[in-house]
N, C-alpha and C positions, 0 to 999 in steps of 0.2 A: 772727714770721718769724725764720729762724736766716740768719744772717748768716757767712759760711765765709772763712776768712783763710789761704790756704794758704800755707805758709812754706818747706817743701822741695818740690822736684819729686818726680813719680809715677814719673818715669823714673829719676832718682836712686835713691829709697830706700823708693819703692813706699808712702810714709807721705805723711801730711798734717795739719795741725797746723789746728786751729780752734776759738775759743771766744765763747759764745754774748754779745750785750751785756747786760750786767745790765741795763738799763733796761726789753729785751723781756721776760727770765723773773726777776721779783723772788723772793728766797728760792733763787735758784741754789745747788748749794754750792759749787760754785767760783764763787772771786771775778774780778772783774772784770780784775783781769789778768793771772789764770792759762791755761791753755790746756790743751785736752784731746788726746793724740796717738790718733789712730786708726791700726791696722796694718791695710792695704789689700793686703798680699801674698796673705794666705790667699784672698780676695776675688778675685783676680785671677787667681790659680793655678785656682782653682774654674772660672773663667767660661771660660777657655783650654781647659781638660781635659773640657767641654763641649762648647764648639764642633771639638773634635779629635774627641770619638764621633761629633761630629752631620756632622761629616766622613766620618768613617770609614765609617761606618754609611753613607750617600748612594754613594760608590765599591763599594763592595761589595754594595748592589741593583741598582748600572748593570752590575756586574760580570758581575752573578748573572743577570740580564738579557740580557745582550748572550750569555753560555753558553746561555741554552736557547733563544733565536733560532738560535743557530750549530747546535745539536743538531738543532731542528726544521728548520733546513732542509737537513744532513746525512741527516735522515732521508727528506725528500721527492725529494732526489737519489737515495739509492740503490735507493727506491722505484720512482723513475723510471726508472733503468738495470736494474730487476728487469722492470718492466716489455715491454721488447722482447724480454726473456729468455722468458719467459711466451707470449710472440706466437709466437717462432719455435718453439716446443716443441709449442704446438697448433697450426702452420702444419703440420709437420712430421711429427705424428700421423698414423696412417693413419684415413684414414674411406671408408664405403662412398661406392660414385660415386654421382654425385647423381640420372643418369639409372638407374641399376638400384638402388633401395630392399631396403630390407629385407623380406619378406614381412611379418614378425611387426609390423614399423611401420605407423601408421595415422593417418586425417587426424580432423577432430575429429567427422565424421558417423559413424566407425567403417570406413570404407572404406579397405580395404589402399592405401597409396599406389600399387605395380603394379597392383592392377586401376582406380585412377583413371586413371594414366596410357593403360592398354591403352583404356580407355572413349574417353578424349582421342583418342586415336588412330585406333581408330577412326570417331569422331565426322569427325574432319578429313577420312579417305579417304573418306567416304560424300559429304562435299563435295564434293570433287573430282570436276570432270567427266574424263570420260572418253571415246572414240570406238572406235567397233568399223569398226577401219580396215581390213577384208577386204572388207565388205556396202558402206562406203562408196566405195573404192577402185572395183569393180566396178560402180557406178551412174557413177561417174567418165569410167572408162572406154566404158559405151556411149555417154556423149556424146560425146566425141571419137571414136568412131568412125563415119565418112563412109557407113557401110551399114547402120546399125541404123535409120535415120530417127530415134533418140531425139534432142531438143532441147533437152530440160531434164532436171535434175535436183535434186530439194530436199533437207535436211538437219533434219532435227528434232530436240527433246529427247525424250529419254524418260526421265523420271526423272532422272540426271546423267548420262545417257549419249545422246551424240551419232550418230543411226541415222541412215539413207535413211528419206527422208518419202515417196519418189513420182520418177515421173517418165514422159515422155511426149512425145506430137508435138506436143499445141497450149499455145501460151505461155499462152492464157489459163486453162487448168488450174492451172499455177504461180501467176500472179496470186490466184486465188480460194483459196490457200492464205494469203497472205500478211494477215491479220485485223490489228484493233486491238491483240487480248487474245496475237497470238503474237509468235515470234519465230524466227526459224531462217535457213538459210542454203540461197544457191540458184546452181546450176552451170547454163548457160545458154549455146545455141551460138546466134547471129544469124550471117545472112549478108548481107556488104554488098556491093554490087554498082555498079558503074560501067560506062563505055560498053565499057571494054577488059578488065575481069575482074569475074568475084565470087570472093567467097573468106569462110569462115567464120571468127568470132573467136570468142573464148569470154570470158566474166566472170564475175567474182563476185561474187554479191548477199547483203551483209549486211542481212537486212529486221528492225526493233527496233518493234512495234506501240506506240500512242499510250498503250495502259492497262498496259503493262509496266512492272514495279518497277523502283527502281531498284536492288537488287540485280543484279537478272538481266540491267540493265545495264549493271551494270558488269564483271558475268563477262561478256561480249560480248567484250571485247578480249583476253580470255585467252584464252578456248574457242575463239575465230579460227586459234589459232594451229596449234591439232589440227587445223581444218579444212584447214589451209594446208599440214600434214605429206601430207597426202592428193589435194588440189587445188594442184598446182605452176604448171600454164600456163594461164598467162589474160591477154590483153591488158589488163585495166580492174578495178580495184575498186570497188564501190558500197556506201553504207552507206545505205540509206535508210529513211524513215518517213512521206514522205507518198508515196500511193497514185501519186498523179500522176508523181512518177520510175519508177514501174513500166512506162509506158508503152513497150511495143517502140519505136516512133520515138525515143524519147526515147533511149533508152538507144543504136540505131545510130547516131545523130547525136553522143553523146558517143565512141562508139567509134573514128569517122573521125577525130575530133577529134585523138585516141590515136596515130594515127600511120598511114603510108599516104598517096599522093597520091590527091586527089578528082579523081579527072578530068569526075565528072559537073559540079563546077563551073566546069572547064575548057571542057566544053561549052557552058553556058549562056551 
């Protein structure tokens, strides 16, 4: 074991003095009380000039580092402000309108997009109902008038078009139109009478049968309203589906209801 005797400080003179005890290494050649000087400057200069690269070196990857963080996200900013630039250039562009295509464009079946549309389009008008409001108007009209004796008048489909179904002097003709599997509409004069007047009213019978779709119920409230363009005066609306609101009494009795003093109950 070497046993170290330092004699000057390392801050002073960067040396240090130490000699081993003859007793640990016999045959030393220095004697027992001489002393060997080590120079600790070269030593120390080394270790310094070391940790200064491994310095240096560390600042300048944080350096190198922290630059192409700054670059890359210089780069994604201007990206970013190119990008609205880009937007409004093809906002800006002209392009064909989107309802009139191009003929020469095509969908992925090969069908000109104009002629899918015109199909489209047509497809939609063939839905739509429709009323041939001369034929109806004119059935209209002889029930309201007081000398043709007509009393009813009915309204069918045909196809998606709303015609005159019929019409005539006895109500149960109308009724015997009005089935599970149909549906249509009916112009209908009753006269109600009391001890001091009669006078006629007139209604309209939305009749919806029990095996009707519900599609074709639910164009019911549309299709009404063409009926309605045509059919203006009427005291009462009816929408019915069971046969039993069909019944004449039934229906004057809701019409007194409608408005009008009852004198016949006045009498009783």
């Amino acid at each position: 074991m070497v046993t170290l005797y330092p004699h000057d400080s390392l801050v002073g003179c960067c040396t240090t003095r130490w000699r081993p005890r003859p007793a640990e290494f016999p045959g030393w050649p220095l004697g027992g009380g001489e002393t060997c000087a080590v120079e600790l400057r070269p030593i120390l200069t080394l270790i310094v000039i070391i940790i200064i690269i491994i310095i240096t070196s560390s600042t300048t990857t944080a350096s190198s580092s922290s630059s192409s963080r700054n670059a890359q996200n210089a780069a994604e900013g201007n990206e970013s402000r190119r990008v609205p630039c880009r937007l409004k250039s093809q906002l800006s562009a002209p392009r064909p309108p989107i309802c009139c295509p191009s003929p020469s464009d095509a969908d992925a079946t090969g069908t000109p997009h104009d002629a899918t549309f015109s199909s489209r389009n047509h497809l939609s008008a063939a839905m739509a109902t429709r009323i041939d409001k001369e034929a109806c108007r004119d059935a209209y009209n002889q029930v309201r008038d007081d000398t043709s004796g007509i009393t009813w008048a009915s309204f069918k489909y045909e196809g998606s078009t709303i015609v005159p179904g019929g019409q005539g002097t006895d109500y149960g003709e109308f009724k015997s139109q009005c089935s599970d599997d149909n549906r249509l509409f009916g112009f209908v004069r009753i006269t109600t009478g009391d001890a001091m007047s009669k006078r006629a009213k007139f209604t309209l019978i939305t009749w919806i049968g029990e095996n009707v779709s519900g599609l074709q119920r639910a164009k019911i409230s549309t299709d009404k309203t063409l009926v309605k363009d045509v059919i203006q005066n009427f005291a009462k609306e009816f929408m019915i589906s069971d046969p039993r609101e069909l019944e004449e009494d039934y229906l004057r009795n809701e019409l007194k209801k409608a408005g009008g003093a009852n004198y016949d109950a006045q009498a009783e």
